[in-house]
PLY file of the C-alpha trace (Angstrom):
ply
format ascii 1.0
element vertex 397
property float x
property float y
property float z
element edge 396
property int vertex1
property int vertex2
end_header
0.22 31.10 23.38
-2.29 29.83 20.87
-4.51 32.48 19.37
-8.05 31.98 20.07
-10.94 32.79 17.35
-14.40 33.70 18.71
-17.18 31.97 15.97
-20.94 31.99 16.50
-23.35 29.33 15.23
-26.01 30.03 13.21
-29.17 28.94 15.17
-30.20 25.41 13.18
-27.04 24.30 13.31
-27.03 24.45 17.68
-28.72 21.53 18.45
-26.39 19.52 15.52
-23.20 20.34 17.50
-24.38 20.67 20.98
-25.47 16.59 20.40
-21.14 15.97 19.30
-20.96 16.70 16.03
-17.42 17.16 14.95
-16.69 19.29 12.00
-16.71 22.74 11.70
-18.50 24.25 8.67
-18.27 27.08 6.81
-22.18 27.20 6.30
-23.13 26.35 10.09
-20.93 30.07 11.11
-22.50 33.35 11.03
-19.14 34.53 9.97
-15.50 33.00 9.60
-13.74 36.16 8.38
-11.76 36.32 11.66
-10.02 32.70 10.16
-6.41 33.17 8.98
-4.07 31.06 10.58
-4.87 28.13 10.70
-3.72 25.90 13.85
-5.76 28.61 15.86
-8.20 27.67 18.56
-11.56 28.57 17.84
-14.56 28.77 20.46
-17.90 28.08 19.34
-20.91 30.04 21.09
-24.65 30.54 19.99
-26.08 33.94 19.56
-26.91 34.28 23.14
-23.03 33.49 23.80
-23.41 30.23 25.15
-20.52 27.82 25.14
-20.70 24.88 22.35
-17.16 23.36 21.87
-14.07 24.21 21.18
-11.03 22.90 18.93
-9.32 24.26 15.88
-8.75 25.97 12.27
-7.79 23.69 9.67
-8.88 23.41 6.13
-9.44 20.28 4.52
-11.85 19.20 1.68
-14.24 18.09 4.46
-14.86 21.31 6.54
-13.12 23.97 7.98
-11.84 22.45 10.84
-12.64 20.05 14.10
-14.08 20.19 17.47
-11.66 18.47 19.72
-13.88 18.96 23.10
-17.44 20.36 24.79
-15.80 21.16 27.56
-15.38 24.92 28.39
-12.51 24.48 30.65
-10.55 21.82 28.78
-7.64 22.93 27.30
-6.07 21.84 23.60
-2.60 21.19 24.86
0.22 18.49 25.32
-1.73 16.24 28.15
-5.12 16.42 26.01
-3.21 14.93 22.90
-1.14 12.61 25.63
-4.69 11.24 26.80
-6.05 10.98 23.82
-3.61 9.24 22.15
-3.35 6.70 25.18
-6.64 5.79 25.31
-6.49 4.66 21.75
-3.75 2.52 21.95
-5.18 0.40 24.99
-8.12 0.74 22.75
-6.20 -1.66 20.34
-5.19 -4.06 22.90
-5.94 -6.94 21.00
-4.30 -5.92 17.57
-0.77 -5.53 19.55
-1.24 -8.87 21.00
-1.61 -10.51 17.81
1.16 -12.08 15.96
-0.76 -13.18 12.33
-1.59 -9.21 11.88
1.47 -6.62 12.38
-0.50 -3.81 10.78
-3.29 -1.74 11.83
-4.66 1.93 12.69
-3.69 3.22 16.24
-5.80 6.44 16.03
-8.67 7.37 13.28
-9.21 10.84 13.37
-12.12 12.47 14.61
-13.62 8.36 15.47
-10.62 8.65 18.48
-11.43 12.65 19.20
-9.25 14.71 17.30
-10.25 15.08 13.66
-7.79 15.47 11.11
-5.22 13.31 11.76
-4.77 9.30 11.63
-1.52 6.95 12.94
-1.24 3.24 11.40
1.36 0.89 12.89
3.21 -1.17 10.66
5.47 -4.25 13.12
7.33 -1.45 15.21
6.73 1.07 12.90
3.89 4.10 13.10
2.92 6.40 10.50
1.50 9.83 11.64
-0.47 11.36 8.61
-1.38 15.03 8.80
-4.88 16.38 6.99
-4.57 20.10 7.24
-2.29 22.50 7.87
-3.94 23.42 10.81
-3.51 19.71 12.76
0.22 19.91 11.66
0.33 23.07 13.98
0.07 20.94 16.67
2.81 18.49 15.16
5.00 19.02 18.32
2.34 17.89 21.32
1.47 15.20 18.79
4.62 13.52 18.24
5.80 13.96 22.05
2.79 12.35 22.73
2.87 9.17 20.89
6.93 8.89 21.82
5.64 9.08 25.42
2.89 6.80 25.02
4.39 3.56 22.73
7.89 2.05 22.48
8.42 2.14 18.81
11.19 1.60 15.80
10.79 4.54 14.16
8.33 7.20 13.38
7.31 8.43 10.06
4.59 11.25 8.62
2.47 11.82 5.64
1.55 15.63 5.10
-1.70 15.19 2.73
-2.77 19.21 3.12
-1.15 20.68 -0.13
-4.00 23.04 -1.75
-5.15 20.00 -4.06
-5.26 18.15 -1.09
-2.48 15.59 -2.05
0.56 14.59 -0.34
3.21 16.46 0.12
6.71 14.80 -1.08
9.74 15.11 1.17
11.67 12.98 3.62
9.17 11.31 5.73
11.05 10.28 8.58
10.84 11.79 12.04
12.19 9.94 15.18
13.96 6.49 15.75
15.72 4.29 12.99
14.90 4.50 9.66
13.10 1.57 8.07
14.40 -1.26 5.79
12.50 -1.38 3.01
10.46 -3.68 1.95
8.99 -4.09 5.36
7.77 -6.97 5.54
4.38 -7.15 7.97
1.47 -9.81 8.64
-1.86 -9.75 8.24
-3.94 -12.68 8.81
-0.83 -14.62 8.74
-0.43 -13.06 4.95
2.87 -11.05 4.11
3.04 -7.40 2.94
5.46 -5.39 1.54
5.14 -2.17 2.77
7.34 0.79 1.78
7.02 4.01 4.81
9.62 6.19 2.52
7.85 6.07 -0.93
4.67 8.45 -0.68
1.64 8.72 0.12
0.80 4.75 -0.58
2.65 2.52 1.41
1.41 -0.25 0.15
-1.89 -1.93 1.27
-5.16 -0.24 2.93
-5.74 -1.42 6.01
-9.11 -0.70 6.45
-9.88 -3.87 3.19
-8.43 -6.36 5.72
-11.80 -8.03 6.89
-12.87 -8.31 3.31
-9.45 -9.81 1.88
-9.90 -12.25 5.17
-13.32 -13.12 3.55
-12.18 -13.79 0.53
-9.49 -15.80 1.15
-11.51 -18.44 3.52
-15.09 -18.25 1.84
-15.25 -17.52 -1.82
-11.86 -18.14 -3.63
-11.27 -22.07 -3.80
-11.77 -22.87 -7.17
-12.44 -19.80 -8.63
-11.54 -17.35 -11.63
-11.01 -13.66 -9.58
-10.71 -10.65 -11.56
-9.27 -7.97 -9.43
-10.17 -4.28 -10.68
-8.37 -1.17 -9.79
-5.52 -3.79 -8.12
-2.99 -1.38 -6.95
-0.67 -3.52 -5.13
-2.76 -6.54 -5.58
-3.73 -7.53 -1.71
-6.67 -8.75 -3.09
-5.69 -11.05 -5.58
-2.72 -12.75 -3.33
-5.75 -13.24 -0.74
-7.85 -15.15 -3.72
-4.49 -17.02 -4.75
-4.00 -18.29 -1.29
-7.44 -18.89 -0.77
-6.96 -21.49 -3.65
-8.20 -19.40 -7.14
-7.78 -21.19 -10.05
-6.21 -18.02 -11.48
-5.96 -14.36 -10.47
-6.11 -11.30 -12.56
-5.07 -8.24 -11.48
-5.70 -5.17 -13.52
-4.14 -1.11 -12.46
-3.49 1.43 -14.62
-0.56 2.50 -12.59
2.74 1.27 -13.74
4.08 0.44 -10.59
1.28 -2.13 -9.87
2.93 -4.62 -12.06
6.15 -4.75 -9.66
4.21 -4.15 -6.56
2.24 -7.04 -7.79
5.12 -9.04 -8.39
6.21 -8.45 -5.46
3.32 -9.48 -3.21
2.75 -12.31 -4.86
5.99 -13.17 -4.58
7.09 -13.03 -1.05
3.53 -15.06 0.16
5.55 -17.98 -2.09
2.78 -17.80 -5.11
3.59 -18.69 -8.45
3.39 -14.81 -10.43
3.77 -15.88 -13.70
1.03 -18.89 -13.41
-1.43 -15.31 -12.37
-2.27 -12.56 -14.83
-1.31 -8.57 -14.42
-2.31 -6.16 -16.62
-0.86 -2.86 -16.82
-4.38 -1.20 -18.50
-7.64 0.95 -17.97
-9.89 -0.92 -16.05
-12.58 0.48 -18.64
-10.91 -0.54 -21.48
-10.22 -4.12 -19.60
-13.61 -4.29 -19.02
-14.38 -3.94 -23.08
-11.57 -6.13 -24.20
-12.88 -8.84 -22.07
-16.49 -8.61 -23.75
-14.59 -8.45 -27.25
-12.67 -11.53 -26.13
-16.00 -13.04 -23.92
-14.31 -13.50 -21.00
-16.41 -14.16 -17.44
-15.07 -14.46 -14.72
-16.58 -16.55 -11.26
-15.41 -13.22 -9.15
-15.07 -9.84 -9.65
-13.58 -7.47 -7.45
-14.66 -4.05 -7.77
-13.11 -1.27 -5.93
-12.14 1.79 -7.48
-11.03 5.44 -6.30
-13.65 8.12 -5.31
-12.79 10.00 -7.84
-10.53 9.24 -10.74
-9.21 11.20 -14.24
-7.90 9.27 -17.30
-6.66 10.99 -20.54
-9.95 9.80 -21.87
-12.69 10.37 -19.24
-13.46 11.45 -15.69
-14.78 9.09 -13.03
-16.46 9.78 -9.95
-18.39 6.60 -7.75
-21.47 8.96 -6.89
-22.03 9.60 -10.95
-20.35 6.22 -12.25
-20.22 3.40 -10.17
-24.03 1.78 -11.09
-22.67 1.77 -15.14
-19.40 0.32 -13.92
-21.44 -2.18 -12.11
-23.30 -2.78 -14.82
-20.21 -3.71 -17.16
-18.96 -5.86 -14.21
-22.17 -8.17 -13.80
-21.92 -8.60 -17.83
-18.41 -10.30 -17.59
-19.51 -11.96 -14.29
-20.69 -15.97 -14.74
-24.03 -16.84 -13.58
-24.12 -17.91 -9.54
-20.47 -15.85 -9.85
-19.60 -13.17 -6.63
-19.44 -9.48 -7.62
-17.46 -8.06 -4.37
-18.67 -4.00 -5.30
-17.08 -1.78 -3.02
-16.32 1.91 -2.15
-14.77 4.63 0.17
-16.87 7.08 -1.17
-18.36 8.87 2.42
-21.06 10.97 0.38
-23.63 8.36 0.70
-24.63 5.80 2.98
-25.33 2.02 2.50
-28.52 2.20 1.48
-27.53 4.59 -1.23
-24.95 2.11 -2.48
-27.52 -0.64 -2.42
-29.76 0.98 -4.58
-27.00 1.45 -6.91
-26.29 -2.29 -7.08
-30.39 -2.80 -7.33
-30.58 -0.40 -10.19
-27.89 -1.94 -12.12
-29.15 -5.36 -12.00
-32.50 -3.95 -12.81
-31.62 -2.12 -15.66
-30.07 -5.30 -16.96
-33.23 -7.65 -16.26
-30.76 -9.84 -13.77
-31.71 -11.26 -10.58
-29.22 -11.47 -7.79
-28.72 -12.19 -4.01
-26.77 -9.85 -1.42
-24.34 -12.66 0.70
-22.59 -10.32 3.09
-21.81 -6.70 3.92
-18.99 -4.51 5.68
-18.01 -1.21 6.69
-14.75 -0.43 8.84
-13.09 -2.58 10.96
-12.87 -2.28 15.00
-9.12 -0.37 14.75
-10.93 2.07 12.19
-12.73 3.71 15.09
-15.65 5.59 14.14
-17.80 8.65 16.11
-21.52 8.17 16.32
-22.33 11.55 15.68
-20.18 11.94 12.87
-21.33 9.16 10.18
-19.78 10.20 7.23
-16.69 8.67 9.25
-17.82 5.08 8.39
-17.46 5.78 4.86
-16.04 1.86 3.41
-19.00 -0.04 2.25
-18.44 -3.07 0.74
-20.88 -5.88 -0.37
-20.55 -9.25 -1.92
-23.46 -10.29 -4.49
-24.30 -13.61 -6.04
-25.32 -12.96 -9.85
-28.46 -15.09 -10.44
0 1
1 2
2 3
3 4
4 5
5 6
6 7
7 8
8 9
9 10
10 11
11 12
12 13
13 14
14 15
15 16
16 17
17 18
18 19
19 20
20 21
21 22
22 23
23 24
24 25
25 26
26 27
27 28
28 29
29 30
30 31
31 32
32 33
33 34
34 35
35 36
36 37
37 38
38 39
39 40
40 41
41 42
42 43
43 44
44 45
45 46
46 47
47 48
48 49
49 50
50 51
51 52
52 53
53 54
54 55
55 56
56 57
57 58
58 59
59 60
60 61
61 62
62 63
63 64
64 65
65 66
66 67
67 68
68 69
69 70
70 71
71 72
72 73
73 74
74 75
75 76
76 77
77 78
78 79
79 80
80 81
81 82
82 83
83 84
84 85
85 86
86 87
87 88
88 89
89 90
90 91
91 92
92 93
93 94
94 95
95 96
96 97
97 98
98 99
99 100
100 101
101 102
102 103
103 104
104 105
105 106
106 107
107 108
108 109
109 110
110 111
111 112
112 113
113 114
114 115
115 116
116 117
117 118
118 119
119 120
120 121
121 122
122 123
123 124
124 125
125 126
126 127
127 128
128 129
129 130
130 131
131 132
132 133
133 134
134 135
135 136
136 137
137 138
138 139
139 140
140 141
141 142
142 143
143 144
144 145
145 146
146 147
147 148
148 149
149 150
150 151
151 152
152 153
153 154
154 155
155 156
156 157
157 158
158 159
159 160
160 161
161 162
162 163
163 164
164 165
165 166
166 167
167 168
168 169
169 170
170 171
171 172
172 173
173 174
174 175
175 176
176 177
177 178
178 179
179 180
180 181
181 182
182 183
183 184
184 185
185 186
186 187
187 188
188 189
189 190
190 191
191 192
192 193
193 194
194 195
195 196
196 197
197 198
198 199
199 200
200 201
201 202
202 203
203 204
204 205
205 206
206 207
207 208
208 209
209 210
210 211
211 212
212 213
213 214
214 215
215 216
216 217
217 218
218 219
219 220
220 221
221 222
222 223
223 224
224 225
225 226
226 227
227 228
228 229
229 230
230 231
231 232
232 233
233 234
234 235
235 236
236 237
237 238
238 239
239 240
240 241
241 242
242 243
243 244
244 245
245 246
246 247
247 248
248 249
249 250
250 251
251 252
252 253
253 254
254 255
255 256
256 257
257 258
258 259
259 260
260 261
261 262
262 263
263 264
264 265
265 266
266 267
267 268
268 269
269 270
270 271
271 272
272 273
273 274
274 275
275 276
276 277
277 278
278 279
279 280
280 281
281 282
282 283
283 284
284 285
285 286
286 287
287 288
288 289
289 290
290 291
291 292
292 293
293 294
294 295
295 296
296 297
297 298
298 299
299 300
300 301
301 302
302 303
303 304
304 305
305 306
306 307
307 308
308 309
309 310
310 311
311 312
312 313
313 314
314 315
315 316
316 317
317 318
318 319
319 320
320 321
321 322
322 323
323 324
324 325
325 326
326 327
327 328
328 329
329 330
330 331
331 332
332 333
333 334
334 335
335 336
336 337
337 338
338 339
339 340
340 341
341 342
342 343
343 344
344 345
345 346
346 347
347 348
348 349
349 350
350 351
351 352
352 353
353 354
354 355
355 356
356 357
357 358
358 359
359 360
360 361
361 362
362 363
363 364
364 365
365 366
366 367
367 368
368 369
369 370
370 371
371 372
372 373
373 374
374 375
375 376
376 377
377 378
378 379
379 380
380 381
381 382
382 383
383 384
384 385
385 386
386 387
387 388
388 389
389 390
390 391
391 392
392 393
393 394
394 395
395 396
């Protein structure tokens, strides 16, 4: 049996969860002492002991843990992760039925009712990744229940709770037959190779895939694309397929250069007629002033939060002087595609970042297009920070 942790609400916060909001913080408890294992249920009452919700312990850098149901007499067990779990897959219907994308998310956290955990499917393939210790308690119910409700190849998991909150490295197989890797998977008819067994990364994110779409069938044809903070470079095979006169793809990471390679590669595209530098975007971006390079598109989409020998960068501090260094090696009537994952602010925050930075640089410019998350990245209304991806492609007058 499940141990079960009393916790009262402090009296503002009420009406906030009462109305579905999901995660469980530290400031909205009168007291959270009586926390210590984490995977235990916890009840939620106000001071007069009235029933709010009730779900579970589990630390992550977002809260203390989620809400799973409002429901008094619901319980947290095998059938409610069964049911949950089925409804998101018919939710996805469509994405199984389609044969030009083979990879998408099957369940997105709190957005599909149990915060804390996602599952992507990759051609056969589903990857179960684990936010807090607390979720993985349930690891058992969970797994049974996504064996019961999909046929599958194999399954694999990503543990992401250490105390940094990175991933934890071991063998990530579970159930089925192990991969053969590269996998190769589809999306919008565009190949992938996507490795289950190497980390945290496997590869490509998902939730870009509306935007690479975009870029590939509006903007590319003809065009010099600078791709910053690459990775495995999705976005520049997208821009070389969409017909680019030339990509350039630029990652600190060492293995970009391979993975890039590699991508590039298997979609039948020309690698060494493309550019891939192996650099700091920052320094890229100074070198290319020095050598007065411009570029007709710029991608910009770098980490939350990221730490060089040299200098700390976070997108809440940074991103509006990054900007600014972008539209400077950006040709007139060229697309800036500025984008972010960053959930601390909304798109109206990010706007005025863009705003400010063309401001501060006496430039004009027009916003073409926005996005968030796509349909499989299912998002709750009441829980907002949950739609964190903004992305927005600007014209530089």
């Amino acid at each position: 049996m499940v141990s079960e942790v009393i916790l009262k609400v402090k009296n503002n916060f009420v009406k906030k969860y009462k109305s579905g909001y999901p995660l469980i913080m530290k400031q909205a408890l009168e007291q959270w002492s009586d926390l210590n294992t984490e995977g235990s249920i916890v009840r939620l009452m106000d001071d007069n002991n009235n029933f709010i919700g009730k779900g579970y312990y589990g630390e992550q850098n977002k809260g203390l843990g989620w809400i799973l149901t409002n429901s008094a007499s619901e319980e947290i067990d095998a059938p409610f992760f069964l049911k949950k779990i089925k409804k998101s897959i018919s939710f996805r219907k469509d994405y199984y039925e389609n044969a030009d994308t083979t990879a998408f998310r099957v369940f997105n956290g709190e957005g599909d009712g149990i915060g804390g955990i996602t599952i992507d499917y990759y051609d056969g393939y589903y990857v179960i990744s684990w936010y807090s210790k607390g979720i993985y308690a349930f690891r058992n119910q969970v797994i049974s229940a996504l064996k019961s409700a999909v046929s599958y190849k194999g399954i694999y998991q990503k543990k992401r709770f250490s105390e940094d909150g990175k991933y934890i490295e071991e063998d990530d197989f579970i159930a089925g037959e192990r991969g053969e890797f590269p996998l190769i998977i589809k999306e919008n008819g565009v190949n992938f190779a996507i490795y289950l067994n190497e980390g945290a990364m496997v590869g490509v994110f998902l939730d870009q895939r509306e935007v690479r779409k975009t870029i590939r069938d509006k903007y590319a044809k003809g065009k010099t694309v600078l791709n910053t903070f690459s990775y495995t470079g999705a976005f520049s095979v997208f821009a070389a397929l969409g017909g680019a006169e030339k990509t350039t793809s630029v990652d600190l990471a060492n293995r970009s250069l391979g993975k890039t390679i590699e991508q590039f590669s298997i979609n039948g595209i020309d690698y060494e007629a493309q550019d891939i530098k192996v650099m700091d975007v920052f320094d890229y971006f100074k070198y290319a002033v020095r050598k007065g390079l411009k570029f007709d598109m710029v991608i910009l989409d770098p980490p939350s939060f990221a730490r060089s020998k040299k200098m700390t960068f976070s997108v809440a501090k940074d991103y509006k002087n990054l900007l600014k260094e972008t539209i400077s090696i950006t040709e007139d009537e060229g697309i800036i595609v500025a984008s972010t994952n960053y959930s601390g602010f909304h798109m109206d925050k990010f706007k005025s970042f863009i705003n400010s930075a063309f401001k501060e640089l006496g430039r004009k410019y027009e916003l073409l297009e926005e996005y968030s998350l796509p349909s499989d990245f299912r998002t709750s209304e009441h829980f907002k920070e949950g739609d964190y991806l903004k992305v927005v492609f600007i014209r530089k007058k």
